[in-house]
N, C-alpha and C positions, 0 to 999 in steps of 0.2 A: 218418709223419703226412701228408708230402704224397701217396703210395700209395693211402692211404685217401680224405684229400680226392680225387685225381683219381676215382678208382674211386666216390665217390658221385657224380658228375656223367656217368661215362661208364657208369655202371649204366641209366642213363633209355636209353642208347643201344643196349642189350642186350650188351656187353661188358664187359670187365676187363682190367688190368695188373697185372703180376708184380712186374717190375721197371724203375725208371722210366727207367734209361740205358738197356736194351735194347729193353723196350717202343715205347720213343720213338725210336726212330735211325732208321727208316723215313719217319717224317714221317704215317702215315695218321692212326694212334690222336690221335697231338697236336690233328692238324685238327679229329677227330671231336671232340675236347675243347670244342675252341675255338667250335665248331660248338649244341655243347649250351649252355655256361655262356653265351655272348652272342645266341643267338637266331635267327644270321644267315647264310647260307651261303656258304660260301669258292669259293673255284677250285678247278676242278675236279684234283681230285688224280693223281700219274700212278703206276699200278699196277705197272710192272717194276720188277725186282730191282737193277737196275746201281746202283750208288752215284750217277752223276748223279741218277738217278728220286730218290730220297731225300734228296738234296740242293733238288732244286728242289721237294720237297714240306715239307720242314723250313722253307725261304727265302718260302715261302707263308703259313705259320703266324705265321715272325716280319714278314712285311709287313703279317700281319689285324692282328698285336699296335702297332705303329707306328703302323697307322692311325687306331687307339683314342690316340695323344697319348702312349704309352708309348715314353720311351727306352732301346732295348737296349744295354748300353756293353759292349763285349767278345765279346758272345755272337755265336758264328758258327754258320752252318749244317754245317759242315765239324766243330765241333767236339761239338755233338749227334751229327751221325753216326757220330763214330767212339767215341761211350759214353764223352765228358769228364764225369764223373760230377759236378764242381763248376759245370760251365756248365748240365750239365741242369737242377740243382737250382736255382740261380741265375735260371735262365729258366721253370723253375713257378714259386715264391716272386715271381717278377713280373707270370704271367698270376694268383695270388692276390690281390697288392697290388691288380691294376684290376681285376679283375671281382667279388671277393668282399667287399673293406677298402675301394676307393678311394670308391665310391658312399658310407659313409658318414660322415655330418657330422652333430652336434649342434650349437646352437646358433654355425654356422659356424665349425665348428674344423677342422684336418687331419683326415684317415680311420683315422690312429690314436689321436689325442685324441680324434677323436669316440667310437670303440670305447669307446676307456677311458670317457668322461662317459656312454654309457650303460651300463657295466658299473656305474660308482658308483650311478646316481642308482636301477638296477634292486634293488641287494643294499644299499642305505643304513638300511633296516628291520631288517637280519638281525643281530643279533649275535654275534660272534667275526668278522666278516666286513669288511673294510678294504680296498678294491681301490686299490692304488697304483702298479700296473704290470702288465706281461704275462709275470713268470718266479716272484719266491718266492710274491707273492700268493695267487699260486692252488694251492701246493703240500701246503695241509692239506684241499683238496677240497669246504671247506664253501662257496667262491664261484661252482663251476659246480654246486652243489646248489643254493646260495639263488636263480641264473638258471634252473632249474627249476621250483623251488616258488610263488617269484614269478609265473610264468604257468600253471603247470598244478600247483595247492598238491594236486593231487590222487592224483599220482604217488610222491610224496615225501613222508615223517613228519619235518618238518625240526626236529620238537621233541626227537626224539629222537636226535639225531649229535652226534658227540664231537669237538673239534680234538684230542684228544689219539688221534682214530683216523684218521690220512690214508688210510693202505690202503683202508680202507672206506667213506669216506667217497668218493674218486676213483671205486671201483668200482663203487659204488651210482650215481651218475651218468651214470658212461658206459657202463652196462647200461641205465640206463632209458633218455638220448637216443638210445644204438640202437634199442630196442624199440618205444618208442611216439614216438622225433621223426624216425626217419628218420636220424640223426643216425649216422655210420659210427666207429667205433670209432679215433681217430687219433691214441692217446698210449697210452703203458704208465703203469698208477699206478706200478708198483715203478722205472721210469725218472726220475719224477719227484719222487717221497720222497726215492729214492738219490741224486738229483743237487743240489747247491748251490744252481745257478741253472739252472731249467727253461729249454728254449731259447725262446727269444722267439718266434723265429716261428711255432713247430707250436702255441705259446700261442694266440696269434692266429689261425691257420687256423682252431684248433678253436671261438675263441668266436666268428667270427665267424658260424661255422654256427649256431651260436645265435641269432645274431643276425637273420641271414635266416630260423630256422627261425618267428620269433617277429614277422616283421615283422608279418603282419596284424595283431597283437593290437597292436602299436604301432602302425600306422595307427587303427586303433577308438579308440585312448589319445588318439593327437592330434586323429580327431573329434569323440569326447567333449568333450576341451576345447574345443574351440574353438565347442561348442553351449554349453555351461557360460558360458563367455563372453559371448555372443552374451543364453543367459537373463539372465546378471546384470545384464546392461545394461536388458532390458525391466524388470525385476522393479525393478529401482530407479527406472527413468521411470515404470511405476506408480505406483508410491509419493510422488513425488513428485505425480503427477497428481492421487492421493487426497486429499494433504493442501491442494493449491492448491484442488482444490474445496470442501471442507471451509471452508478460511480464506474463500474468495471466499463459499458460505453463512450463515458466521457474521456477517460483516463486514455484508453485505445483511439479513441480520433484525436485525441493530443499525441500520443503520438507518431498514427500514420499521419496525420497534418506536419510534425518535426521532421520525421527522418527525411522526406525528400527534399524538406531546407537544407539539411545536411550532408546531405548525398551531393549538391547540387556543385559541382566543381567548375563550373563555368570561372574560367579568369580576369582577370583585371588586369588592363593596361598599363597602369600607376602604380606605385608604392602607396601612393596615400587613399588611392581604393581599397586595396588590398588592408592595408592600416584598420579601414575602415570597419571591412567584414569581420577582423580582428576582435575590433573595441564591440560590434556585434553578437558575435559570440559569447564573448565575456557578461556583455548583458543576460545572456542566455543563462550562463550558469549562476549568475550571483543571484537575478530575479526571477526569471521564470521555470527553470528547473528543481529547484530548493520546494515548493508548493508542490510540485508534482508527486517528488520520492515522498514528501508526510501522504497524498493523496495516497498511493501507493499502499504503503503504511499500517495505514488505515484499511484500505480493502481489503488486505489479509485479516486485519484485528476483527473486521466487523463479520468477516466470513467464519473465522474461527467459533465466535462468541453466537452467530448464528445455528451453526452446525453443532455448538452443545446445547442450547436452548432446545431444537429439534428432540437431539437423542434425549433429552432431560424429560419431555414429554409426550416421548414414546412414540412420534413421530419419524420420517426415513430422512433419509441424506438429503442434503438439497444440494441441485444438481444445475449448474447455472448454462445459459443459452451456448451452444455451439461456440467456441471461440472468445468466452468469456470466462473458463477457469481462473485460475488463482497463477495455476501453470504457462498459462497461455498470456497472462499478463506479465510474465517472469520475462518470456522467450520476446517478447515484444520489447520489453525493459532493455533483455538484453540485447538486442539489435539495435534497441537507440542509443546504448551507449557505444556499441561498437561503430556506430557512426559517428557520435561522439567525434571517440580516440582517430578515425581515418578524417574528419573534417579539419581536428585542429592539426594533424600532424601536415593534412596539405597546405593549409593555410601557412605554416610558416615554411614550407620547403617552397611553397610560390615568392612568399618576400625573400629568401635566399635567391628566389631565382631572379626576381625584379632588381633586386640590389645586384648582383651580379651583371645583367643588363644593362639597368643604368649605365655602370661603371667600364662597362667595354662598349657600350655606345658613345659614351664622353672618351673615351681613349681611338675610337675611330675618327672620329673625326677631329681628333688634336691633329693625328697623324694625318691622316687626309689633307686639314688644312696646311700642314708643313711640307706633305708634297705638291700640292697646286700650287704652291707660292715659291715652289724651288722651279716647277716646268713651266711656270708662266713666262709666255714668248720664247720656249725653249724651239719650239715648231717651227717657229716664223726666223728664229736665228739658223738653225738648220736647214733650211729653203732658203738659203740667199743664196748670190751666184754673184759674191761679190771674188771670189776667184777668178773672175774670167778676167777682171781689168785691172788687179792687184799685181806687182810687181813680184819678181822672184822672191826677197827677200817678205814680202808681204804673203805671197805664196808658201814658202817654208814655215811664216809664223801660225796662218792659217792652219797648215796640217797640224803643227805640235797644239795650235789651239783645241783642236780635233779633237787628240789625242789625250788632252787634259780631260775632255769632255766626256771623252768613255769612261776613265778612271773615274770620272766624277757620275757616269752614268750608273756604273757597277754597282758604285759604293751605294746608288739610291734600291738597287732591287733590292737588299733585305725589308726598305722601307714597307714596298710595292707587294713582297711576297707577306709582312705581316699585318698591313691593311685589309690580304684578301682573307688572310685566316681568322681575322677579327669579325669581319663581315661572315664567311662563315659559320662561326660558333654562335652571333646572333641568329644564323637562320636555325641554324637547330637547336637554340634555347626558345625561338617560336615568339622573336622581338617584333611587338603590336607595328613597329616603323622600319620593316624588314625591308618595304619598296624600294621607299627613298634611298636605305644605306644599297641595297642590291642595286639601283641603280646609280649610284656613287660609285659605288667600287669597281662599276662593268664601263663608266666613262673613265675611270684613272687605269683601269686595265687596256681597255683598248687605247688613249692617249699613251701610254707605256710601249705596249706594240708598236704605234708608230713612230715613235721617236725611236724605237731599236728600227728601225725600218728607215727613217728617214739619215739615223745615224751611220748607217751603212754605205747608203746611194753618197752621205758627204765625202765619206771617206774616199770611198774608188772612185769620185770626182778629184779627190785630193791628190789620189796618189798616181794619176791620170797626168798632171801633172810633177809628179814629184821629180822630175829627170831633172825640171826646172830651176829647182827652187836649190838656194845655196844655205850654207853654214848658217844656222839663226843663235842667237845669240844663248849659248848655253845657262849664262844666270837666270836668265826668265824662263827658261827652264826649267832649271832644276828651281826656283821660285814657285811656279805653278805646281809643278809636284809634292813638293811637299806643304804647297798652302792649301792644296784641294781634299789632302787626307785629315791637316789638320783643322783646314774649316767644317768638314763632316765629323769630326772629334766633336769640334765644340757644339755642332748644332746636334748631334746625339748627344752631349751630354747636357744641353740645356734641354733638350725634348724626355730624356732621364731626370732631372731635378726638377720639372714638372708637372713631370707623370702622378696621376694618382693613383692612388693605395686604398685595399683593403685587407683589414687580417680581422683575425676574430680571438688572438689568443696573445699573452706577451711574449712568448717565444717566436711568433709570426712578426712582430715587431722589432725585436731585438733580430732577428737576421737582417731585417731590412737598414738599422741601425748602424750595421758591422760592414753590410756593404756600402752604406754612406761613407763610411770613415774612410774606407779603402778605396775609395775614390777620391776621397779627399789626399791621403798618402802620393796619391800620382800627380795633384796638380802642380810640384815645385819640377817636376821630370817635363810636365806639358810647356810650362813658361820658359824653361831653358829652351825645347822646343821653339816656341814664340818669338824666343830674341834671334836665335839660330835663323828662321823666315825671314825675318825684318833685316838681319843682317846681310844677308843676302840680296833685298831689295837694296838696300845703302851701296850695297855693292855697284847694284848696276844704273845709279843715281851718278854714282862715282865715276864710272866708265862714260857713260853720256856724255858728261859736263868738259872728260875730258879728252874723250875722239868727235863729240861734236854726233852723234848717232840722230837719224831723225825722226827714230820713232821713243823719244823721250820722254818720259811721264804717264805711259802705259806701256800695257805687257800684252804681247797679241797671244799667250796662253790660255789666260786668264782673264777674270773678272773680279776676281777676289783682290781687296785692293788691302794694303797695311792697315788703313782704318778700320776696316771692315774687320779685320783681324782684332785691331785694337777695340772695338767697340764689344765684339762679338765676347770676348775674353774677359773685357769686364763684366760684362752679362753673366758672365758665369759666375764671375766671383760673387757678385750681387744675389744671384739664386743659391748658393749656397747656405748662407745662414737662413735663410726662409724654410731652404730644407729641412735645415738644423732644429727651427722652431716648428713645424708640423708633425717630424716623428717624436720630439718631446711630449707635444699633444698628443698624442695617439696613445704615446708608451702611457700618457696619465690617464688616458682613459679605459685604456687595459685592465691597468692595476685597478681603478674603481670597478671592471666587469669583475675584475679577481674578484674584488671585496664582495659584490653581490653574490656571487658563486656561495662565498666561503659565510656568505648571514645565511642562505637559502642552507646550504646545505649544514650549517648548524643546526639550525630549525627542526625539517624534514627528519635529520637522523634521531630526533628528541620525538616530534610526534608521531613518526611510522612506530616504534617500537611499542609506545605509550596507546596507540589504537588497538596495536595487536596482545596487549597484556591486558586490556579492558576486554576487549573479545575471550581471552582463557577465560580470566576470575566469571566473567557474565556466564559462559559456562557452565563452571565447574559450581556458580551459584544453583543452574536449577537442577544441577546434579545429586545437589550434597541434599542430609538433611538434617542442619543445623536448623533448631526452633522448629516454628510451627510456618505454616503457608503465609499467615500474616508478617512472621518474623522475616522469611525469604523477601517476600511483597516490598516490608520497610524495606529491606537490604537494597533490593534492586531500584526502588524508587531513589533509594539516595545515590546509589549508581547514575540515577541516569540522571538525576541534579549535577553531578560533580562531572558528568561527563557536558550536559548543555551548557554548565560553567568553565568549561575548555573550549568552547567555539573561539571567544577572542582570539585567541592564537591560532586557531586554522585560517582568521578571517587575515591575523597579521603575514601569515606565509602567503597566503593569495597576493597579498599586496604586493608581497619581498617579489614573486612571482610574478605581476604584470611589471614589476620597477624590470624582471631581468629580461622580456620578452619586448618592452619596449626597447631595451639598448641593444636588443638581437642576441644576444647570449643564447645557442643554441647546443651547447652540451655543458657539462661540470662535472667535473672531477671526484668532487667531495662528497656524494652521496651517492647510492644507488636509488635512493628513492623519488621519483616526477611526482610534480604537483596532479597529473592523474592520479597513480596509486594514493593519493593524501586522501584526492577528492572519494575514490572508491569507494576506499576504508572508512570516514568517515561516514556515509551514506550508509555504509554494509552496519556500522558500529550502531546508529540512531534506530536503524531498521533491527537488529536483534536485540537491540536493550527492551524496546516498545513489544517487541515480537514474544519475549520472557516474559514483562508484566505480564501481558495478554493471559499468556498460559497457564502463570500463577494463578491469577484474575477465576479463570475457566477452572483450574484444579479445583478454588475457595467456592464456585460457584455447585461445580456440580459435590464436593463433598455437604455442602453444607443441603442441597436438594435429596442428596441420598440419604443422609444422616450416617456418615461414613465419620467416625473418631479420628482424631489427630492420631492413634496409634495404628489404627488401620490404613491410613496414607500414608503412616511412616514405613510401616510392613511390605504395604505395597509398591515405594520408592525404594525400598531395598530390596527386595525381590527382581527388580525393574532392573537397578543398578547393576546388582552380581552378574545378569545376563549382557549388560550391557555394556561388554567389554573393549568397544572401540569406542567410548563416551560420544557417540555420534548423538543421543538424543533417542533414538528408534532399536528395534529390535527384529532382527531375520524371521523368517518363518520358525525356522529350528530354534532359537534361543528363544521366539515366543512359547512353544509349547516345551521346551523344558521350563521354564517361567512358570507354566498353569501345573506342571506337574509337582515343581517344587511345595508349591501352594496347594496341594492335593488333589488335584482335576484328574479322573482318572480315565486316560486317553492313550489305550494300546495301539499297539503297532497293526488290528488288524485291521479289517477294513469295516467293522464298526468306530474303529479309534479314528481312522482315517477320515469317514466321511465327521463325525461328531468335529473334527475339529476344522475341514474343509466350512462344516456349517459354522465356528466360532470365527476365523478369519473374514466372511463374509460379513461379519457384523462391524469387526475391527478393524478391518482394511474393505471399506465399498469399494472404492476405486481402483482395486489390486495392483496397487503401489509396488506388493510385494515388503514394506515396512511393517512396525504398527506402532505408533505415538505412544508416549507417556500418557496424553491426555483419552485417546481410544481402551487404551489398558485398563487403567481406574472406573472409567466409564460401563466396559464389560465387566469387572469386577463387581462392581455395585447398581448394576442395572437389575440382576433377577429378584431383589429385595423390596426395589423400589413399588410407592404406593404412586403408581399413575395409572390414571385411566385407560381402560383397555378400549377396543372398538366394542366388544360387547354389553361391556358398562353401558354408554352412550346410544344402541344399540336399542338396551332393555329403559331408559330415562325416554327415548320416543316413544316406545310401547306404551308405556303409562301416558302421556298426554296427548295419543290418540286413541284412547279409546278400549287396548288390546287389541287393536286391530293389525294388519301387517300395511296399513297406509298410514296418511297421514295427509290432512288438508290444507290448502292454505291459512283458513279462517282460521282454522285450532294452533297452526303456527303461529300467527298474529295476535291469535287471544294470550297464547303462554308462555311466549317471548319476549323480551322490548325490542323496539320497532327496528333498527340496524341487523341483531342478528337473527330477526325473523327470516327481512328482506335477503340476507344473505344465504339462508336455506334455502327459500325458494328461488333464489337465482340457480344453484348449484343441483337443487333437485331433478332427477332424471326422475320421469311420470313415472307410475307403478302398473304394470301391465301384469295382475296378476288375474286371477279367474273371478274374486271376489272386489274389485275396480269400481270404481266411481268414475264419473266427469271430476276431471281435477285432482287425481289422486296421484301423491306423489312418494316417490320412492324412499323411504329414512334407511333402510340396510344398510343397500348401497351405498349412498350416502355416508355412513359411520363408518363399514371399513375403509373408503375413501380417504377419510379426516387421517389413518393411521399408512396410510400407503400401500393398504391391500387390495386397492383396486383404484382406478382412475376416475377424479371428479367429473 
């Protein structure tokens, strides 16, 4: 075995050995050996015959072997020369160990655990095939076959070999590694059938020729991987990229689709439209908005967690579509909620306005109705020309009738001037039924006009006559007079006890309350009033019956008769207790808005405080560093437990909240806190607890990918900290590079300190925020240590599995790739246009710096 091995290395030289104690006692051939397998050339050798020549040419060989770190223990120059056949072999089996075994290592093990783990992990496919050392292993032949077919399946029919044929099996292998690997013939099969235990060593010489025989195609293996690697990593930043654009698209036509719902201030007619849009919006916040802020949420966590994956693999910023920052969905957030706050504050200053409406529309036409029903046939009694044939005394009654008429007309213009003002203030509250009342108000105005017009012509018809007319009777008189001011008493004070009311407060009640009473204090003054009229009529009842008068049993002043007095007067007293019971109802229902008021703003003043002292601690949590990152992590996760275990109660204030917005309650007293600011806070609080994990998350992630110790994150969270004297989170320019200086970065004032550190912000701040994060900090910290692949790596792994060439083909892609991210090179490959070109030849350079952001795919 060893014969063979030296003879395939001293073949390159144009010689051969016979035998290796005779061969070798000279010292030439050994050197020439030593000369081929390491590359290098020795001393020059001395050609005479005498045993010194020999000696100092042997003592040559073993000083090349020494100075390679090999120890010869025993082996003497004296004893090669004189053909010690144990120290000869002894000392090849050593220049083997280091020039042929010692070079290799798998996954940093000895040279001969390495042999062995790639002998396994080569024939692990092969069936009957078990390598578990270097003698019986290999002695049924199918393990230096399956090392054959494994790299050249082309040589070999490994479907068809027998364990139960070792002969043939040996022989078929080491006929073909002669043939076609170059591979010299350095065992007997029938040697190794016949023997128990193969010898270990010639085991070994033989695979390791294998091993060398096949190393390039295991260099191409490991550049393969390590491009396979390198894809997988883009192809999942992709993907990620896809989908952050994606969410970041959906999230923004949600909502440019919202805002102009909200914006949309178009009014309603009704209250119970209005109502409507109400109970609308409410649906908005409770279902469809609550999904949106976790979407939200979310597209910051998943961008964050993207952007250190990136840096973690030495990859550039990722930098999303025009109009899709992280920023830009802030500014959009914030526009929809400031529509928000301007939709619902219209919304209820519209049902303020509707209810206010309502309520002077029903008060228009109370009074309207109570003046058409006072001027009906007032026109037609005013156009008579029953003067012309009426006697003096009829004449005289006429004019004082007249005359009753004005005072009766007078007393109705307050009516007539507050109908038009009612009508009015519906025009400019913008009342949907402005027509109809504008055309009511313009037939009671001009009816008004004429009756002062026709009231006029009666008169100077009256007084046209008045030369005529004699003494009328003074009781009916003074009867009319004072029946006409106190039938206008009663009918304002029954068009007052009436009236209806709004307030919104219980001192708005309680006035209205005090003026009932004091109305009430006047009615014993009114009834003496009352008897004082009627007594007066008895009067001239009394006179009648006993001058005999013949206008008996009416009053030509008047129309207003004692019944009408009497009836009109019970009326009153009748609506008084009605009044009595309506502001009782109001006052109770006051007190129940109080009540709401005073649960509402119990609440509010409990959870506004409690949101904003969850907001410090959450804080001053990724500030501190108490424990380790896992410790902060628990911390904050049971934070944001005991904060999602406090939703009930925000969900209970909402409620408290549509109870006070249903009964119109539009301001309170007892709190400065609006269910807006709840809702804010809330939103702000779920968004920075989730915002914190994230970052802990990202700190555990990239410490644990740098290999950064708990005591170096803790260094570098107090270094962070000290600078970080507004605990805003970030740090200035200037507080950053006092930060790198404290830590020893040494970075002068000139204008090499200048630019050196203009190039360290450009790493830490891409986006020239002018900040730089906690998580950018740790990151530049521990990025120049880190073991990631460079473009060159990747770079120099296509060089190997094209060939050394500076191209690279589709085929050789396909052949040394799996099939996804073959296809994906050749998508992305730009051709190679260089002087040395094929048809098809595609660019890998470009390419690799591309993968790292040094040039565009």
């Amino acid at each position: 075995t060893f014969t063979a091995w030296c003879n395939s290395h001293l073949r390159k030289a144009g010689t051969q050995i016979e035998n290796i104690e005779e061969d070798f006692r000279d010292g030439l051939k050994l050197m020439l050996l030593l000369e081929v397998i390491s590359g290098e050339r020795l001393a020059k050798p001395e050609r005479g015959k005498m045993r010194v020549h020999k000696i100092s040419n042997v003592n040559k060989a073993l000083d090349f072997i020494a100075s390679k770190g090999v120890k010869l223990v025993s082996i003497g120059a004296e004893e090669i020369v004189d053909g010690n056949v144990k120290m000869t072999l002894g000392m090849i089996w050593t220049i083997i160990l280091r020039f042929a075994i010692q070079d290799i290592s798998v996954e940093e093990t000895s040279a001969k655990e390495g042999l062995l783990l790639w002998c396994q992990r080569k024939t692990a496919p092969y069936k009957n095939v078990n390598i578990q050392n270097f003698h019986i292993s290999w002695k049924d032949g199918l393990g230096f076959c399956a090392l054959i077919h494994r790299h050249r399946p082309e040589l070999i029919d490994y479907g068809k070999l027998r364990k139960d044929d070792p002969l043939t099996n040996l022989n078929t292998a080491f006929d073909v590694a002669e043939k076609y690997l170059d591979i010299p013939k350095m065992l007997d099969a029938e040697d190794i059938v016949g023997t128990a235990r193969p010898d270990e060593k010639a085991i070994m010489t033989y695979v390791s020729s294998f091993y060398h025989a096949f190393s390039g195609a295991q260099k191409a293996e490991t550049a393969a991987n390590r491009i396979c690697k390198v894809l997988a990593v883009n192809q999942e930043n992709e993907q990620l990229m896809e989908d952050y654009e994606k969410l970041a698209s959906d999230l923004l036509e949600w909502i440019r689709r919202t805002i102009p719902w909200l914006e949309n201030r178009a009014p309603e007619n009704t209250m119970q439209a209005m109502q409507q849009k109400l109970e609308d919006f409410r649906d908005y916040r409770r279902l469809h908005k609550p999904p949106k802020v976790q979407e939200k949420c979310q597209l910051e966590i998943n961008f964050n967690t993207l952007q250190t994956k990136l840096r973690l693999s030495n990859r550039p910023a990722f930098m999303p579509s025009e109009g899709k920052m992280v920023s830009d969905i802030n500014n959009a957030w914030g526009g929809l909620e400031q529509a928000e706050k301007g939709y619902e504050e219209w919304l209820l200053n519209e049902i303020r306005r509707l209810e206010r409406l309502d309520h002077l529309a029903e008060k228009f036409r109370q009074k309207a109705s109570i003046h058409e029903s006072w001027t009906d046939g007032k026109e037609a009694m005013l156009q008579q020309k029953d003067y012309e044939i009426a006697t003096l005394s009829e004449i005289k009654a006429l004019l004082k009738k007249h005359e009753a008429f004005e005072s009766d007309l007078a007393a109705h213009q307050d009516r007539v001037e507050q109908i038009a003002a009612i009508a009015q203030e519906l025009n400019e509250l913008d009342y949907y039924d402005s027509p109809s009342v504008n055309a009511r108000c313009q037939k009671i105005c001009d009816q008004w006009d004429n009756l002062g017009a026709l009231t006029q012509k009666r008169r100077e018809a009256l007084e046209r006559t008045e030369k005529l007319l004699e003494t009328i009777d003074q009781l009916y008189l003074e009867y009319a007079k004072r029946a006409a001011p106190f039938n206008n008493w009663m009918e304002g004070a029954m068009e007052d006890l009436q009236d209806t009311f709004i307030v919104h407060t219980i001192e708005e009640i309680q006035g209205l309350t005090t003026a009932h009473e004091q109305f009430k204090a006047t009615l014993p003054d009114a009834d003496k009033e009352r008897q004082a009229i009627l007594g007066i009529h008895n009067e001239v009842s009394k006179i009648v019956q006993t001058y005999h008068v013949n206008m008996a049993g009416t009053n030509p002043y008047t129309t207003i008769t004692p019944h009408e007095i009497n009836g009109k007067w019970e009326h009153v007293r009748q609506l008084v207790p009605r009044r009595d019971q309506a502001l009782m109802e109001e006052h109770a229902r006051q007190q129940q808005n109080e009540r709401l008021r005073k649960q509402f703003g119990a609440q509010a003043n409990v959870i506004g405080p409690w949101i904003q002292t969850k907001m410090e601690e959450i804080g001053r949590i990724s500030i501190e560093m108490h424990g380790t990152l896992e410790d902060q992590l628990n911390h904050l996760r049971q934070y944001e437990k005991s904060i999602v275990n406090y939703k009930p109660k925000i969900d209970q204030l909402e409620g408290d909240h549509q109870q006070i917005q249903e009964a119109l309650i539009f301001d309170n007293k007892h709190t400065n806190y609006t269910m807006e600011h709840i809702r804010v806070g809330w939103e702000q609080l779920l968004t920075t607890i989730a915002r914190t994990i994230n970052e802990v998350e990202n700190q555990i992630l990239t410490r644990d990918a740098k290999g950064i110790s708990q005591e170096q994150m803790n260094e570098f969270r107090a270094s962070f900290n000290h600078f970080d004297r507004d605990h805003s989170g970030t740090l200035g320019p200037e507080e950053f590079k006092a930060c790198l200086i404290s830590l020893g970065y040494d970075i002068g004032n000139d204008a090499q300190g200048e630019a050196e550190f203009a190039r360290i912000m450009s790493i830490v701040d891409p986006n020239r925020l002018g900040v730089v994060t906690f998580q950018a900090f740790i990151d530049f910290m521990s990025r120049e240590t880190a073991d990631t692949d460079t473009a060159d790596q990747v770079m120099a792994s296509f060089k190997i599995l094209a060939g050394d060439k500076n191209y690279i083909t589709v085929d050789e892609l396909r052949r040394e790739l799996p099939p996804d991210q073959a296809e994906y090179c050749i998508a992305r490959m730009a051709p190679y246009n260089g002087r040395d070109a094929v048809p098809g030849a595609l660019d890998y350079m470009s390419f690799s710096t591309a993968l790292y952001g040094e040039s565009d795919l």
